[in-house]
C-alpha positions in Angstrom: -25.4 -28.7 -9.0 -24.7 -32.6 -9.0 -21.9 -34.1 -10.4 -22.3 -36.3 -13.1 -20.6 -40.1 -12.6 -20.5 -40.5 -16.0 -19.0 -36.9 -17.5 -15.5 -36.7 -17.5 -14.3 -33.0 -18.0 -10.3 -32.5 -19.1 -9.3 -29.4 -17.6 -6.5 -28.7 -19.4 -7.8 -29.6 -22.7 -10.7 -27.1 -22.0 -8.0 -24.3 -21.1 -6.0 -25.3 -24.2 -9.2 -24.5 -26.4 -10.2 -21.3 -24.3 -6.7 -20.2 -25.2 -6.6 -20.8 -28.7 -9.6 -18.9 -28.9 -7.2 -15.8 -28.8 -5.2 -16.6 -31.2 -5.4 -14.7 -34.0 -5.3 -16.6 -37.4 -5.3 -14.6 -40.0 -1.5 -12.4 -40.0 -3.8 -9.5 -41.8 -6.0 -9.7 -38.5 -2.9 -7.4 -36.6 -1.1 -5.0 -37.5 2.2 -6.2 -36.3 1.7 -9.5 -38.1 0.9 -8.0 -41.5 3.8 -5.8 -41.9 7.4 -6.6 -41.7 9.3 -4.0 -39.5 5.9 -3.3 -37.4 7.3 -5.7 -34.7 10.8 -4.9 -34.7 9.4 -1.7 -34.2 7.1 -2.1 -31.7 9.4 -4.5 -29.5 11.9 -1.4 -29.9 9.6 1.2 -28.2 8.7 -1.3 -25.7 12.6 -2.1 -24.2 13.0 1.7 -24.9 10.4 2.5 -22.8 11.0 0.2 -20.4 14.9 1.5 -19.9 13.3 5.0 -19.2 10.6 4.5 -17.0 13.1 1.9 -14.9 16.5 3.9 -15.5 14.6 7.2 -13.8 13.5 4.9 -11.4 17.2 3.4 -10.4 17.9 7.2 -10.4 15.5 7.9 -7.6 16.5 4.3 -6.0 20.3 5.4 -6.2 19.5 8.7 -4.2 17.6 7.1 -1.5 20.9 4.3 -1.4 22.8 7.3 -0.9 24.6 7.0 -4.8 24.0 9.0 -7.7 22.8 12.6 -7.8 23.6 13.4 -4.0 23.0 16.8 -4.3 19.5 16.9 -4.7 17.0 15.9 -2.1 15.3 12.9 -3.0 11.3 14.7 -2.9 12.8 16.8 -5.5 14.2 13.8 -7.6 11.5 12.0 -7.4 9.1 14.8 -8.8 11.0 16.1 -11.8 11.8 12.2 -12.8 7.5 11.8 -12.2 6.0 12.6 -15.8 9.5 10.8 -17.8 8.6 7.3 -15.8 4.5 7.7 -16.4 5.4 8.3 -19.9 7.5 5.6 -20.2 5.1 3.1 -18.6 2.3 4.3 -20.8 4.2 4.0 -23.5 5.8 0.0 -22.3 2.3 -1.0 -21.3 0.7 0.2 -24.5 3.6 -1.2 -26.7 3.4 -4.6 -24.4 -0.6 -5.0 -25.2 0.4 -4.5 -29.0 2.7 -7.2 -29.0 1.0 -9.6 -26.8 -1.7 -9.2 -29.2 0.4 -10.6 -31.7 -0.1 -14.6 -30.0 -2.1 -14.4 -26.5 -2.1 -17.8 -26.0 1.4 -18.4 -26.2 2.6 -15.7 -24.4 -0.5 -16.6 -21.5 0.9 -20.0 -22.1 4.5 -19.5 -21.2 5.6 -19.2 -17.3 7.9 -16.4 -18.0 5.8 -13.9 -19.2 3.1 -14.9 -16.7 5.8 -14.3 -13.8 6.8 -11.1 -15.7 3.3 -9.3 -15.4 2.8 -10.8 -11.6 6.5 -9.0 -11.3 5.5 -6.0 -13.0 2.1 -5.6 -11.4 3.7 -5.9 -8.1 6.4 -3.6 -9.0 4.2 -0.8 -10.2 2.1 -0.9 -6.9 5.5 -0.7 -4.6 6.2 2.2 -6.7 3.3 4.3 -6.9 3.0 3.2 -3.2 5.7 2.6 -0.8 8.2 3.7 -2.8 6.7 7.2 -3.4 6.0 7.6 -0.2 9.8 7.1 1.1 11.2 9.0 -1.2 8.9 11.8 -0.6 9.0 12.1 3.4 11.5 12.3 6.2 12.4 8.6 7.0 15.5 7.2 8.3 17.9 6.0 5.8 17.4 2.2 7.1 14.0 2.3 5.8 15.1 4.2 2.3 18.1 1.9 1.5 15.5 -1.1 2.6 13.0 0.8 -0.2 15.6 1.5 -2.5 16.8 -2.5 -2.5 13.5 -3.7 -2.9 12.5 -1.2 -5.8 15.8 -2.4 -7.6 15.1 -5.6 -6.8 11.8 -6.5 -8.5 12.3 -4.1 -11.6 15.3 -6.2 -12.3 12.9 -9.1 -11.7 10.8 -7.5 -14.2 13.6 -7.3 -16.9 14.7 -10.4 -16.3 11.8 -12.7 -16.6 11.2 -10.6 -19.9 14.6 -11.4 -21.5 14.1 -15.2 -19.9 10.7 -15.6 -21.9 12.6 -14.3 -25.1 15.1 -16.7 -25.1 13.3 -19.8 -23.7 
């Protein structure tokens, strides 16, 4: 396809419009616009869910750095805390999509919250991945504090960037 000399394309002014596109207009359009406590409530079950899934996380994380529940090996740990986390994510993820809902483009539009879900997507992979793994099998304790640091690491990331895009 040739360029043309004499179209002039503004990038960013085409983005702007492809973003506004999402918006939703009319408050009756979502549910969490229409009614007064549906947000408050919604934002609720979303840190709530959020503390759970990542609190039984740290649990694991704390084990594996040698803290915490010491007692109990950290294949068992990371088994019976399995379904509380999933829930928890399902539950933070479904409540996130219902409030993002509320104003795509300027949550799309805002670097926080973009940085938040590259954190989070990252973060989820690590765990259902590496982190499983450790925590599952026989490795040294160099590689499971390493692990454990990392895991704390980006779901504090995750937390952060949220409660930067709140207040910026």
């Amino acid at each position: 396809m040739a360029a043309c000399p004499g179209l002039r394309v503004d990038l960013r002014r085409e983005r702007r419009f492809q973003l506004e596109g999402l918006r939703v207009s009319e408050p009756a359009a979502n549910f969490l616009n229409a009614h007064e406590w549906a947000y408050g409530v919604t934002e609720v079950a979303h840190i709530v869910s959020l503390g759970i899934a990542i609190g039984l996380i740290a649990v694991v994380d704390l084990r594996l750095l040698s803290q915490g529940i010491v007692q109990v090996a950290p294949r068992r740990l990371i088994r019976a805390t399995a379904i509380g986390t999933l829930i928890g994510f399902i539950t933070a993820i479904t409540t996130g999509f219902m409030i993002f809902s509320t104003d795509p483009a300027r949550y799309l539009a805002h670097p926080a919250m973009r940085l938040k879900l590259i954190l989070l997507l990252v973060a989820l992979g690590f765990n259902y991945t590496i982190h499983s793994q450790v925590a599952r099998g026989g490795r040294s304790p160099f590689v499971c504090r390493g692990v454990a640091v990392m895991s704390l690491a980006l779901w504090i990331s995750v937390v952060f960037s949220g409660i930067f895009y709140a207040f910026t």
